[in-house]
C-alpha positions as CSV (number, residue, x, y, z in Angstrom):
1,X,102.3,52.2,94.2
2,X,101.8,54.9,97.0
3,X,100.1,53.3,99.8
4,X,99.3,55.0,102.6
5,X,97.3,54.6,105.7
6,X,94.1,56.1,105.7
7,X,94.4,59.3,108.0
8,X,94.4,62.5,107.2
9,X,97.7,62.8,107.1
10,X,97.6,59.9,104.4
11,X,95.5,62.8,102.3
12,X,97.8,64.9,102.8
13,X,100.8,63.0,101.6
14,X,99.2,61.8,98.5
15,X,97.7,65.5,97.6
16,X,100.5,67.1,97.6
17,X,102.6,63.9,95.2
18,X,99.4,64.3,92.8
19,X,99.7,68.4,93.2
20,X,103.2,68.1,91.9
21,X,102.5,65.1,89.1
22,X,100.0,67.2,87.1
23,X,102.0,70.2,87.6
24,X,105.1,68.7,86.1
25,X,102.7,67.2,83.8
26,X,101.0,70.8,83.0
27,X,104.3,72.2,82.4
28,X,106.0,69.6,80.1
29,X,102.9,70.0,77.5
30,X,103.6,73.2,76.6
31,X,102.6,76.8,77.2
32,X,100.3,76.2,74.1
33,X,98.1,73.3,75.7
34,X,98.2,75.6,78.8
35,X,96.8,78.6,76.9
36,X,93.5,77.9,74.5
37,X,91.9,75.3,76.1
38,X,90.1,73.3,73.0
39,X,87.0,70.6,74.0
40,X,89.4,67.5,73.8
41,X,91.7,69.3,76.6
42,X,88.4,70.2,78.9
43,X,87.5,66.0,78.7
44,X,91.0,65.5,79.8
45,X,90.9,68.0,82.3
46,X,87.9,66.6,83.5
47,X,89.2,63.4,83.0
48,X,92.5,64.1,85.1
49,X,90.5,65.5,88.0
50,X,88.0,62.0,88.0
51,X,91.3,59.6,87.9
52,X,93.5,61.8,91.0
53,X,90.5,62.0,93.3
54,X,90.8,58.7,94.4
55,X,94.9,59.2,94.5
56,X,94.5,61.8,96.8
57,X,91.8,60.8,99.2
58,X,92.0,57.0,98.8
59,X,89.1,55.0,100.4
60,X,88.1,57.9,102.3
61,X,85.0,59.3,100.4
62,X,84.2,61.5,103.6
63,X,83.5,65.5,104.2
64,X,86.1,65.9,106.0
65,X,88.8,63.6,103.5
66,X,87.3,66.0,100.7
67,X,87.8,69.5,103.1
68,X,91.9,68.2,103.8
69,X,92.7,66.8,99.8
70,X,91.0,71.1,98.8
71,X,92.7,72.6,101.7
72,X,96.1,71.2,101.1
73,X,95.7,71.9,97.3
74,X,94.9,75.3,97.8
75,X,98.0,75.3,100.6
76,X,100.2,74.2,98.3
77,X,99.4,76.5,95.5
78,X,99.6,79.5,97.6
79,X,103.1,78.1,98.7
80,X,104.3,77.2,95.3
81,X,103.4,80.7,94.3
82,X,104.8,82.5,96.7
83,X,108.0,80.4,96.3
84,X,107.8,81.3,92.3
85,X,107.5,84.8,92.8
86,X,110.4,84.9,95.1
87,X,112.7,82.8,92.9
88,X,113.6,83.1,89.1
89,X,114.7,80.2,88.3
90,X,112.2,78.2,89.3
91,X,109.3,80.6,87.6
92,X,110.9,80.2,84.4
93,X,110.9,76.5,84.9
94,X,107.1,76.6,86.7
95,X,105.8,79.6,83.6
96,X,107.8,79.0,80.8
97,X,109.6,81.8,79.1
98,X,108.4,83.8,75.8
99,X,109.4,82.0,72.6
100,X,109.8,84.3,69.2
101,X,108.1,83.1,66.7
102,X,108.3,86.2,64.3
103,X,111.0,88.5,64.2
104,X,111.4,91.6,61.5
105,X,108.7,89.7,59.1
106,X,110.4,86.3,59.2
107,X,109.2,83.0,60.6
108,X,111.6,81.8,63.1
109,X,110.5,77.9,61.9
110,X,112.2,76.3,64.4
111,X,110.6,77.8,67.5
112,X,106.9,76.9,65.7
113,X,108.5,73.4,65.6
114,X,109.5,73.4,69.2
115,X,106.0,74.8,70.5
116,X,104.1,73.1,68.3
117,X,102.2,75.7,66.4
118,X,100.5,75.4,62.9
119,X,101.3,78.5,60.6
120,X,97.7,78.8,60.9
121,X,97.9,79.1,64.1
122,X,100.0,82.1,63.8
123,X,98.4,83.3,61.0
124,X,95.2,83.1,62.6
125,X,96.9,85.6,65.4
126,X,97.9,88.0,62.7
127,X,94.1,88.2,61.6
128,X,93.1,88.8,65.7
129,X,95.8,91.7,66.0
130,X,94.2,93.2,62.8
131,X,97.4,92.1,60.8
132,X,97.0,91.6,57.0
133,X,100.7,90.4,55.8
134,X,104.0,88.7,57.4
135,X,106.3,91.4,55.8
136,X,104.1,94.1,58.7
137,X,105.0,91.8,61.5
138,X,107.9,93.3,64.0
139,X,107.6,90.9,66.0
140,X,105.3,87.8,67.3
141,X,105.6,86.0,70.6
142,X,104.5,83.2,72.1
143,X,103.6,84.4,76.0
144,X,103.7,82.1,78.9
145,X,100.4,82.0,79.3
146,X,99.8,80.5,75.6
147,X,98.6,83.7,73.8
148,X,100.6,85.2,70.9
149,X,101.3,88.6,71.4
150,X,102.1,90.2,67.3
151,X,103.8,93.5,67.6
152,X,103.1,95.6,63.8
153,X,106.4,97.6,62.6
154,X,104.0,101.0,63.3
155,X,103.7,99.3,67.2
156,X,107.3,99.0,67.7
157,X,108.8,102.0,69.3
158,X,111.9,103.4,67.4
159,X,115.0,102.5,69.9
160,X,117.9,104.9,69.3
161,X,121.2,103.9,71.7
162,X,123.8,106.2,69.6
163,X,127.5,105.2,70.7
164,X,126.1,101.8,72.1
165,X,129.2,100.0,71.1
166,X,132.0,102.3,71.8
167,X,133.9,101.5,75.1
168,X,135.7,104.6,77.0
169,X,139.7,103.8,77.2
170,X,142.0,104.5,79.6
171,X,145.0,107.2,78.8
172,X,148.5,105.4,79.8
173,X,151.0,108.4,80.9
């Protein structure tokens, strides 16, 4: 579909169009595939790197195609990262945002639905964090990076906002 000429500039083109497919591709699997990295998803990491080599560098099996397709990945990442770090909108869409997947000792179903977690997934997590029963859970979150973070109701700090509601109102004379 892409054909380029083979130059180096050809490598570069068609690094940076496979840099951005398996980045799109990363992030629309989920921050669960991203996170715990099982043996079938190392074979298809492995297999992912085999089938874009020849993508990115075409014909050109040389040094120097190899030096260009690293060196613009690598070019690319730091300038995706720096653009990421600089702009929120697009982290959230490159990271992902937390999803809630426990809140005051109930399941929130739906979000283990949408992220695609067993309950023994999650109840596997509550072992990790030393966590015996649901009803103890505060709070468990699914970070960006895949892990689930499980906050105990002893962990979570006591939040006090007295008057939080109540809005100061103007006199009229």
């Amino acid at each position: 579909m892409w054909l380029f000429d083979n130059t180096l500039l050809s490598i570069v083109l068609r690094t940076a169009i496979i840099y951005i497919v398996v980045l799109v591709g990363i992030r629309l699997s989920g921050k669960r595939e991203i996170g715990q990295m099982t043996p079938f998803d190392l074979v298809l990491l492995l297999l992912i790197a085999n089938a874009v080599q020849n993508a990115m560098t075409g014909p050109d099996t040389s040094i120097t195609g190899g030096v260009v397709a690293a060196a613009t990945l690598l070019l690319i990442n730091t300038i995706v990262s720096r653009i990421v770090r600089r702009n929120k909108k697009l982290r959230t869409w490159v990271e992902g945002t937390p999803t809630i997947l426990v809140r005051h000792g109930n399941v929130v179903s739906e979000n283990l639905v949408k992220e695609r977690i067993p309950i023994e997934e999650l109840r596997q997590a509550f072992r990790e964090h030393g966590v015996a029963v649901l009803e103890d859970v505060a709070l468990a979150v699914l970070e960006v990076d895949g892990t689930i973070s499980v906050l105990t109701k002893e962990e979570l700090p006591p939040t006090f906002r007295p008057h939080h509601r109540i809005k100061l109102l103007s006199r009229k004379n």
